[in-house]
C-alpha positions as CSV (number, residue, x, y, z in Angstrom):
1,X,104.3,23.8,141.0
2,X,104.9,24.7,144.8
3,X,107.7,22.1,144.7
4,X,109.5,23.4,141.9
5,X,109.2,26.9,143.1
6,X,111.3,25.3,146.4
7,X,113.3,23.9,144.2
8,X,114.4,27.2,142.6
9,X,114.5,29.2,145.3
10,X,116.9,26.7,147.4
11,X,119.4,26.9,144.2
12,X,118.8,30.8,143.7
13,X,119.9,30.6,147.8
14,X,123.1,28.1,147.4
15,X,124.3,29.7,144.3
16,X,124.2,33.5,145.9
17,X,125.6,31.7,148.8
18,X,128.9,30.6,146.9
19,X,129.1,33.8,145.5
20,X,129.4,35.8,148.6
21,X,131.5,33.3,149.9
22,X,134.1,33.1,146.9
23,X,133.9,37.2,146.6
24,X,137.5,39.1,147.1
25,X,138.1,40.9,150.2
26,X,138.3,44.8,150.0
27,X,142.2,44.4,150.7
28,X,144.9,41.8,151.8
29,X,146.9,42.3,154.9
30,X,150.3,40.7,155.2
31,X,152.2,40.7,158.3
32,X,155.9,39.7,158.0
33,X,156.9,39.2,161.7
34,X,160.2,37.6,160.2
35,X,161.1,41.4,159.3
36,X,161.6,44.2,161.7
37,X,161.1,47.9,160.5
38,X,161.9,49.1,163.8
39,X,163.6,46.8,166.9
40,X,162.7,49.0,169.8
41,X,159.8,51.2,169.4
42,X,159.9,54.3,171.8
43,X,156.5,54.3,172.5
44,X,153.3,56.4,172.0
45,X,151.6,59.3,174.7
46,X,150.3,62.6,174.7
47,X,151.6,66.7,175.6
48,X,150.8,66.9,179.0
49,X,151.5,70.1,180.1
50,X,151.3,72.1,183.7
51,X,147.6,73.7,183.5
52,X,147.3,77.7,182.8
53,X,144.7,78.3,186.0
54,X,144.3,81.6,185.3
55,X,141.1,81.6,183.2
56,X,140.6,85.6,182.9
57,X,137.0,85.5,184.4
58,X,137.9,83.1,186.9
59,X,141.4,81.2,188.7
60,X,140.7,77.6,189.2
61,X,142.8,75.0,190.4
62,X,142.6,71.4,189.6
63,X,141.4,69.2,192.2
64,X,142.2,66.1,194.4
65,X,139.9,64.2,192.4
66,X,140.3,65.6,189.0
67,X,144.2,64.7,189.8
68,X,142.6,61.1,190.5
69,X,140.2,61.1,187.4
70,X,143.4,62.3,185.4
71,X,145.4,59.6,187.0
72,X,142.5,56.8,186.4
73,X,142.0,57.6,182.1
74,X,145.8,57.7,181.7
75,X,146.4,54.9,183.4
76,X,144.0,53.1,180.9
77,X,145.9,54.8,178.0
78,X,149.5,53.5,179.4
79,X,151.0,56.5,177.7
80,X,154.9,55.2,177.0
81,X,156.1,58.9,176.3
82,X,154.8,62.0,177.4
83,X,156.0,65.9,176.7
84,X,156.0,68.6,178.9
85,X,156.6,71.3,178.0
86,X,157.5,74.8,180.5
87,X,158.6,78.7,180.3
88,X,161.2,78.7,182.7
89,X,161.6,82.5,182.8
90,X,158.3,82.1,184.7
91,X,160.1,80.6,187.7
92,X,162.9,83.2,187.3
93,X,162.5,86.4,189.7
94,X,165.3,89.2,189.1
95,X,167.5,86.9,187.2
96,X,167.3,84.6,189.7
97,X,165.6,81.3,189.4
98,X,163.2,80.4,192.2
99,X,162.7,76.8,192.1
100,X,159.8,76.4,193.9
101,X,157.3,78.8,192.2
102,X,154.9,77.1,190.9
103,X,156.2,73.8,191.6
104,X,152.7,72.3,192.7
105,X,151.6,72.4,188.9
106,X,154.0,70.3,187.3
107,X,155.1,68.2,190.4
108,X,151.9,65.9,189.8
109,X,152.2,65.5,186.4
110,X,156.3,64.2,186.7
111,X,155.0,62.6,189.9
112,X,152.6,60.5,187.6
113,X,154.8,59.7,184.8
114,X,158.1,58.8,187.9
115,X,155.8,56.2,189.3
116,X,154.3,54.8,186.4
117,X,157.8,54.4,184.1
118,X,156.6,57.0,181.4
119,X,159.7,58.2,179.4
120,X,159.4,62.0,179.5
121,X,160.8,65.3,177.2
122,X,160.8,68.2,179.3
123,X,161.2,71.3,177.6
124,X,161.0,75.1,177.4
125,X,159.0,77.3,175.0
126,X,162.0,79.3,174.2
127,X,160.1,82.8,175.6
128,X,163.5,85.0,176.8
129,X,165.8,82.2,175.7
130,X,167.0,84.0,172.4
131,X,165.9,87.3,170.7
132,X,165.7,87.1,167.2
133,X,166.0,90.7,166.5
134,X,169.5,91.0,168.2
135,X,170.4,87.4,167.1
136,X,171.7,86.7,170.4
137,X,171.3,84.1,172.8
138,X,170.2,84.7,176.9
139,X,173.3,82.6,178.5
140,X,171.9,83.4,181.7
141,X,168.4,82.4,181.1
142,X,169.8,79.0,179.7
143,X,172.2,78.5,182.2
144,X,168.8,78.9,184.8
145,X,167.0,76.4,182.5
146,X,169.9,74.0,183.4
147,X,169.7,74.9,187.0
148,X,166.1,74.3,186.7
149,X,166.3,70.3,185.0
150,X,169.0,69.9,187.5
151,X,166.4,70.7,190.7
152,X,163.9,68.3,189.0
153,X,165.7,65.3,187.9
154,X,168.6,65.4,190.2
155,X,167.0,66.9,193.7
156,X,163.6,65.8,192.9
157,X,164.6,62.9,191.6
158,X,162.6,62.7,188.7
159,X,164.7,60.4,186.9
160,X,161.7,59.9,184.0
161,X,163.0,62.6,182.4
162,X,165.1,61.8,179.6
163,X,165.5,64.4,176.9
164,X,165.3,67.8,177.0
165,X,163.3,70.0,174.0
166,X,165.1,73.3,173.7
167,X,162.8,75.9,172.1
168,X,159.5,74.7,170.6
169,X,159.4,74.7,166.8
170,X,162.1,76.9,166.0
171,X,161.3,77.0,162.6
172,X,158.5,78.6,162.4
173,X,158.1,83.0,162.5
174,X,155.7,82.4,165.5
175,X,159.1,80.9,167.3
176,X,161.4,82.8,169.7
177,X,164.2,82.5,167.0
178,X,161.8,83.5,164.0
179,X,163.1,80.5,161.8
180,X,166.6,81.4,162.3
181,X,168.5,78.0,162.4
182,X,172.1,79.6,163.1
183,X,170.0,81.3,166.7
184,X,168.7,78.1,167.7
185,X,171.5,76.2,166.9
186,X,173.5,78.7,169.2
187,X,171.0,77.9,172.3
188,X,171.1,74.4,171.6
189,X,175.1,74.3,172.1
190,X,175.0,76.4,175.3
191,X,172.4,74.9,177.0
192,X,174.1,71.3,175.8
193,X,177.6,73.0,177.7
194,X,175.2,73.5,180.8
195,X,173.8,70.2,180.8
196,X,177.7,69.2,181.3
197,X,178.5,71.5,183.7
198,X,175.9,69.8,185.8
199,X,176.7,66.4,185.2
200,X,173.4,65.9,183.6
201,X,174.8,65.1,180.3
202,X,174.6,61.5,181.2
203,X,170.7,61.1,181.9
204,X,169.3,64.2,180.2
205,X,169.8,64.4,176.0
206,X,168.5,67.0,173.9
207,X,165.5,66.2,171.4
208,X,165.6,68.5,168.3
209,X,165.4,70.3,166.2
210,X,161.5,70.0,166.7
211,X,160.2,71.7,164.0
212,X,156.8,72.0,162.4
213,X,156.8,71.0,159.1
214,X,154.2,70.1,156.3
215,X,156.0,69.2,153.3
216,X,159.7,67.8,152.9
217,X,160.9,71.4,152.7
218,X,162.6,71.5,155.8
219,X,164.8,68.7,155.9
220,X,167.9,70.9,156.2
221,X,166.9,71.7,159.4
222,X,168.0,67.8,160.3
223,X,170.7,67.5,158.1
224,X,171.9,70.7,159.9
225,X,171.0,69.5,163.0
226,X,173.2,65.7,162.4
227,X,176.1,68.0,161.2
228,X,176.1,70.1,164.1
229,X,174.7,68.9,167.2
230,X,174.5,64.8,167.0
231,X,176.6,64.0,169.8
232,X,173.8,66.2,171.8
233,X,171.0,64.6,170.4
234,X,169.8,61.3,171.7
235,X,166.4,61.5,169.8
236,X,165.5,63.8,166.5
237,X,161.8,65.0,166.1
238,X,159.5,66.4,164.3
239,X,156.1,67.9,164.3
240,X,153.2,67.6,162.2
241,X,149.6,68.8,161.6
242,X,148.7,67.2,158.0
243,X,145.9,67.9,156.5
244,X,143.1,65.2,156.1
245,X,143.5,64.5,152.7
246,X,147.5,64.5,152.9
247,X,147.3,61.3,155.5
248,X,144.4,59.9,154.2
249,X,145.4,59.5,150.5
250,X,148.7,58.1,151.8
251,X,151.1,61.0,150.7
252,X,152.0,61.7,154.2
253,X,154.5,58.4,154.3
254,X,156.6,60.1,151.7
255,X,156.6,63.3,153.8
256,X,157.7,60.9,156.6
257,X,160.5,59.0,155.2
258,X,161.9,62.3,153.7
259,X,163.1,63.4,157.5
260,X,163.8,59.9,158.6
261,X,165.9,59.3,156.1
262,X,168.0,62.1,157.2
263,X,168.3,60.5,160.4
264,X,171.4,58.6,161.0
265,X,171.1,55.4,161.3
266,X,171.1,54.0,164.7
267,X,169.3,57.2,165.6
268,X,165.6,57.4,166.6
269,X,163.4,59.9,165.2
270,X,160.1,60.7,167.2
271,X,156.9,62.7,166.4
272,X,156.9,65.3,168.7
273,X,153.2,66.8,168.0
274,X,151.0,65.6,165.9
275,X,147.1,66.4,165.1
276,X,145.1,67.6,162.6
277,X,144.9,70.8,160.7
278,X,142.8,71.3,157.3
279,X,145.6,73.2,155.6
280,X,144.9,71.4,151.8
281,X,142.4,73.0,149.0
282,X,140.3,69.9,149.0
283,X,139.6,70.1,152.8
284,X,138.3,73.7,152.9
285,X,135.2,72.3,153.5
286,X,136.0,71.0,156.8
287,X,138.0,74.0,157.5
288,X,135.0,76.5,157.5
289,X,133.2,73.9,159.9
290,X,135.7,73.3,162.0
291,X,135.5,77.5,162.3
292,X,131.8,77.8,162.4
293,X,132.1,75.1,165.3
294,X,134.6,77.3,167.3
295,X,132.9,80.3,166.8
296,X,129.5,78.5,168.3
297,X,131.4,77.1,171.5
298,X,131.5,79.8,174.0
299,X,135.5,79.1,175.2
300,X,137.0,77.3,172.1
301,X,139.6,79.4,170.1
302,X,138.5,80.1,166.8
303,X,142.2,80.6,165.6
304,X,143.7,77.4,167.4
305,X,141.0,74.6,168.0
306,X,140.1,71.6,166.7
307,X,136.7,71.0,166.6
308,X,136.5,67.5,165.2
309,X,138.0,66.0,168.5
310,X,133.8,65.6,169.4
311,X,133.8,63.3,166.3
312,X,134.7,59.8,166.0
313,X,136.3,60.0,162.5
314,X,139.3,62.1,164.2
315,X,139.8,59.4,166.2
316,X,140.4,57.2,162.8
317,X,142.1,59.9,161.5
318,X,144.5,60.1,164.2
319,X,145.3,56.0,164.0
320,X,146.0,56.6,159.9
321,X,148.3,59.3,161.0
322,X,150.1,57.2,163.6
323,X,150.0,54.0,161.6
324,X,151.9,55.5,159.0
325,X,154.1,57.3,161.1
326,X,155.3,53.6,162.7
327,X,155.8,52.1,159.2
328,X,157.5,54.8,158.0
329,X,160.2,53.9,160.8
330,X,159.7,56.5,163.6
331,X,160.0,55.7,167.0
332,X,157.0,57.0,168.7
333,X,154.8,59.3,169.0
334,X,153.3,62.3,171.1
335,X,149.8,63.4,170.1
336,X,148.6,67.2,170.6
337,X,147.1,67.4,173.5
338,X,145.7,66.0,176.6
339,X,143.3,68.5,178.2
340,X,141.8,72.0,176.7
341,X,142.2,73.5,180.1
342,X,146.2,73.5,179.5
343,X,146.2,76.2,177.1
344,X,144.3,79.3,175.7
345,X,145.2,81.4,172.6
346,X,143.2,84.6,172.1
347,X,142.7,85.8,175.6
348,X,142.6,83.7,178.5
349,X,139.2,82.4,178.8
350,X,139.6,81.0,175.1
351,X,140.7,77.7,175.0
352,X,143.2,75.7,172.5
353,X,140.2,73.0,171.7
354,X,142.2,69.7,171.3
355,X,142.3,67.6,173.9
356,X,140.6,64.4,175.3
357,X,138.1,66.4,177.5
358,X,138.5,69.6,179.8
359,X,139.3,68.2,183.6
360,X,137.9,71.4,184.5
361,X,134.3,71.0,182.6
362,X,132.1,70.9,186.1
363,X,134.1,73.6,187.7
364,X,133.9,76.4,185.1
365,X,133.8,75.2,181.5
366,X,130.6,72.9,181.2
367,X,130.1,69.5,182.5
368,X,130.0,67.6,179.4
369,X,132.9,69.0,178.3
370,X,134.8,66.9,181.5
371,X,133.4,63.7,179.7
372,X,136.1,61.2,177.5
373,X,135.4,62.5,173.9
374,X,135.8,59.4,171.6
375,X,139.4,59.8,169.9
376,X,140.6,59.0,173.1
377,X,139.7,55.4,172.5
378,X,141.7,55.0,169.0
379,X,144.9,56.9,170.6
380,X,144.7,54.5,173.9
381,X,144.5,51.1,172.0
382,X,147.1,52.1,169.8
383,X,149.6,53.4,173.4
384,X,148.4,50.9,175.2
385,X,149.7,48.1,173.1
386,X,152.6,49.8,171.6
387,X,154.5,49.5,174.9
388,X,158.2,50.5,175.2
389,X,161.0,48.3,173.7
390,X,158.1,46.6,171.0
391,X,159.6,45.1,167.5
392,X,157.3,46.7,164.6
393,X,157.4,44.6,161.8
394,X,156.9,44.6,158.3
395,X,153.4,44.7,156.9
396,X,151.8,45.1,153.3
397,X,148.3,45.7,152.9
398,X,147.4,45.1,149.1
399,X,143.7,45.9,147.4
400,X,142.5,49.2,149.4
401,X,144.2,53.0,149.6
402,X,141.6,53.2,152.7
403,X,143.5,50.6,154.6
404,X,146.3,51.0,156.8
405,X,148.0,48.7,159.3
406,X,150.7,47.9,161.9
407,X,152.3,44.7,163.3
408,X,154.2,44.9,166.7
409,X,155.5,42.3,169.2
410,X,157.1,41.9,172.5
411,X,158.4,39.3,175.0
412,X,155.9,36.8,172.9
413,X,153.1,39.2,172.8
414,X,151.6,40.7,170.0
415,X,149.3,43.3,168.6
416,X,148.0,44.3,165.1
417,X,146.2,47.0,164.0
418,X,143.9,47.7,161.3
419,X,142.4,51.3,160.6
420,X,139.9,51.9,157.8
421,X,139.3,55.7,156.9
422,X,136.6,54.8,154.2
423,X,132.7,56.1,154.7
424,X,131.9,52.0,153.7
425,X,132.7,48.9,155.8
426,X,135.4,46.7,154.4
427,X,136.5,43.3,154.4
428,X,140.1,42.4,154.8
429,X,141.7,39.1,154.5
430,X,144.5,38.7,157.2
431,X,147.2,36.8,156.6
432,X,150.9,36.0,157.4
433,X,153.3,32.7,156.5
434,X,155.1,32.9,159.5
435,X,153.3,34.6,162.8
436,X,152.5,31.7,164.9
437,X,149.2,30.9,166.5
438,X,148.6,33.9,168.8
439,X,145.9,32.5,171.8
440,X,144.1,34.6,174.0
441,X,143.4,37.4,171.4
442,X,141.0,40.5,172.1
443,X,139.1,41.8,169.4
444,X,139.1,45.6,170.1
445,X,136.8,47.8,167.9
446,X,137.0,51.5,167.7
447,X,134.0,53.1,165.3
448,X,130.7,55.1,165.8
449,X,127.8,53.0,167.6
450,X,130.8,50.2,168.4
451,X,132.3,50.9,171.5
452,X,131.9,48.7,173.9
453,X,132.6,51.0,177.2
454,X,132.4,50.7,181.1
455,X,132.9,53.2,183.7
456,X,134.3,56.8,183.2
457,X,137.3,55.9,180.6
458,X,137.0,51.9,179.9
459,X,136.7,50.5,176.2
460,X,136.2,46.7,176.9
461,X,136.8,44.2,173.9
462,X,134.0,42.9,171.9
463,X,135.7,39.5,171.6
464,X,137.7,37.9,173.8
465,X,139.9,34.2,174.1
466,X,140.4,34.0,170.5
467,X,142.5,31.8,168.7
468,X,144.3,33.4,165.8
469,X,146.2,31.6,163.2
470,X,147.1,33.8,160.1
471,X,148.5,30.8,158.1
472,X,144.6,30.0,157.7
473,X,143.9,33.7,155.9
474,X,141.6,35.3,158.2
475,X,138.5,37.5,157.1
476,X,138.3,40.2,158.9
477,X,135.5,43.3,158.9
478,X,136.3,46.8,159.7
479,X,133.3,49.6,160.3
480,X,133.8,52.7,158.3
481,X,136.3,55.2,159.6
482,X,137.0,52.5,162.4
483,X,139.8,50.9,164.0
484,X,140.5,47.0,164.8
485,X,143.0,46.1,167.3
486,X,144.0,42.3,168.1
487,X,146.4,41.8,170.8
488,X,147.4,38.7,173.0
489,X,148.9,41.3,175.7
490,X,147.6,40.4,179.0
491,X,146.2,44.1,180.4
């Protein structure tokens, strides 16, 4: 009796045992190298802007070694393209400009970015530069703007800056122009005469029209743009804060494509911000926690913060958002924001909650609030190896709305990654007919309880030295509301 007991069980084992084996993946992933979506991707970074300072209760300045802490996690990062964005009537005195006020905060931030090879859009808010209610335009204020590029990329030599990003999201009634087109068209045109007047026309472009859009309702503020200004603008953008179930479901590609198809072709169009905002019906929940969340945290704005950037799944988020984004054919992409202590919204002390961390956590703010907060992580991997000049290619994924991925390669290198936004784990076959054998892989793994970290800012891979041959249709798991990344790039 024992023996045929044994006997059953060893068949009950074997016959479970082809079943899992034999069962169909969650989703197929396909990656067609032999087709390029995009032949020289921009790259991937982060708004990095000079730090406000002036906290209301308290003026703080950022450190030696907060510069070198800064320096240290962005150097992990590799950031390809980074925004900066300025008020020059703040270094104007009497309608003069004074170049050096103030000069100390956002000489280390160029300094990094010169040394390191990190394309940069300087820009100005637009405060002074127009005023809406007289529809008129400040010649002088732009014509100082000028002056002030000039001092930096010319006698400072900060040759990293490439475009310039006149007025920020003119769109929009919270703008300088009020959502007059005709207005910032007008300031666009004079400060682009400036720019030639200077001789800068040549290594400085304008990036435009840099407006904050949700839905495809705005796309004749490019077409506009191409018929007005394209012989001024070397890169269009575009901002975005979608709302979780907009990028999740997948409706944000057709948002995307709407305003790159207005693009012309040969033209690169970049995403100039982009984070998270819980605008849609079905996200209200989220909404009222990210607001009971800000209300609870002593400096976070309850009006501009988001509170989710303590969470892992923003981190996933963020990659879906970005993934898309790349397929959809943009050229890079600039997340909102590095550090908290950059900006404040309803008085000084009350922070725009966004960032990676607060550099100024142990000096006024709270020390774990100086500490890497996880979405750091997904947005790195996916900078990191994206670098400037990479060939995305095509890529299908088949079987799974939750599943997103990108393919990208350069000088023989490759990386691809795979985001899953589901609350379940799911298995995804990988495959491709003609990506050769890749050797030397690392298996990267972004998800809650899966980091495998060193130091202040390192993510180490879980797997390293792999061989990878997609003609044999690898099986591949990803965590819930996690992020895979395999890459052959040696850093």
């Amino acid at each position: 009796m024992r023996h045929v007991v044994s006997k059953i069980i060893v068949s009950f084992w074997l016959v479970t045992t082809v079943i899992s084996c034999s069962a169909l993946p969650d989703a197929t992933v396909a990656v067609d190298n032999t087709s390029i979506i995009n032949p020289n991707y921009i790259g991937n970074g982060v708004q990095w802007d000079p730090y406000q300072l002036d906290y209301g209760e308290k003026q703080l300045k950022i450190s030696v070694e907060d510069w070198h802490k800064l320096y240290a996690r962005l150097d992990f990062m590799k950031p390809q393209f980074i925004r900066v964005m300025i008020n020059t009537t703040s270094v104007i005195e009497n309608g003069v400009l004074n170049e050096k006020k103030n000069y100390e905060n956002i000489a280390p931030i160029l300094e990094y970015c010169q040394s390191r090879n990190v394309k940069v859009v300087l820009g100005d808010w637009g405060d002074r530069m127009v005023n809406s209610k007289t529809n008129t335009i400040s010649e002088n204020n732009l014509k100082l703007a000028a002056q002030y590029l000039d001092f930096l990329a010319n006698k400072k030599g900060f040759s990293c800056i490439l475009y310039y990003n006149m007025i920020n999201e003119p769109n929009g009634y919270w703008a300088a122009t009020d959502e007059n087109y005709d207005l910032w068209k007008k300031a666009a045109q004079y400060f682009s005469t400036q720019l030639k007047v200077l001789n800068l026309d040549q290594k400085v472009s304008l990036m435009g029209p840099d407006i904050a859009i949700w839905k495809t309702d705005k796309v004749d503020w490019i077409t506009n743009s191409v018929k007005d200004l394209d012989t001024s603008i070397g890169v269009y953008d575009i901002h975005t804060y979608p709302s979780k179930i907009t990028v999740n479901s997948g409706d944000y590609t057709s948002i995307l494509k709407a305003y790159k198809d207005a693009v012309p072709s040969g033209k690169p169009i970049v995403m100039g911000e982009i984070g998270f905002k819980f605008v849609e019906k079905q996200d209200e929940a989220l909404m009222k926690e990210n607001i009971a969340r800000a209300k609870a945290k002593p400096y976070a704005s309850v009006e501009d913060s988001q509170m989710f950037v303590y969470d892992f799944v923003y981190g996933s988020d963020m990659a879906d958002a970005l993934i898309q984004t790349v397929n959809s054919g943009y050229s890079g992409s600039i997340a909102w924001m590095l550090d908290d202590a950059m900006h404040s919204r309803e008085q000084k002390n009350k922070l725009k909650v966004w960032g990676f961390w607060n550099i100024l956590g142990d000096e006024y703010f709270g020390k774990e609030e100086e500490e890497v907060r996880p979405w750091f992580y997904a947005w790195s991997l996916l900078t990191k190896y994206m670098p400037s000049g990479c060939q995305v290619h095509k890529i299908s994924v088949d079987g799974n709305p939750n599943i997103k991925a990108i393919s990208i390669s350069k000088d023989g290198r490759n990386m691809i990654a795979i985001v899953n936004v589901s609350s379940k784990e799911a298995n995804i076959k990988l495959t491709s007919n003609g990506l050769p054998v890749l050797n030397h892989v690392k298996r990267f793994v972004y998800a809650k309880d899966k980091l495998k970290l060193e130091g202040d800012h390192t993510l180490l891979p879980v797997k390293t030295n792999i061989t990878l041959d997609l003609k044999k249709n690898k099986i591949e798991t990803i965590p819930a509301e996690g992020l895979l990344v395999l890459t052959n790039f040696d850093y």
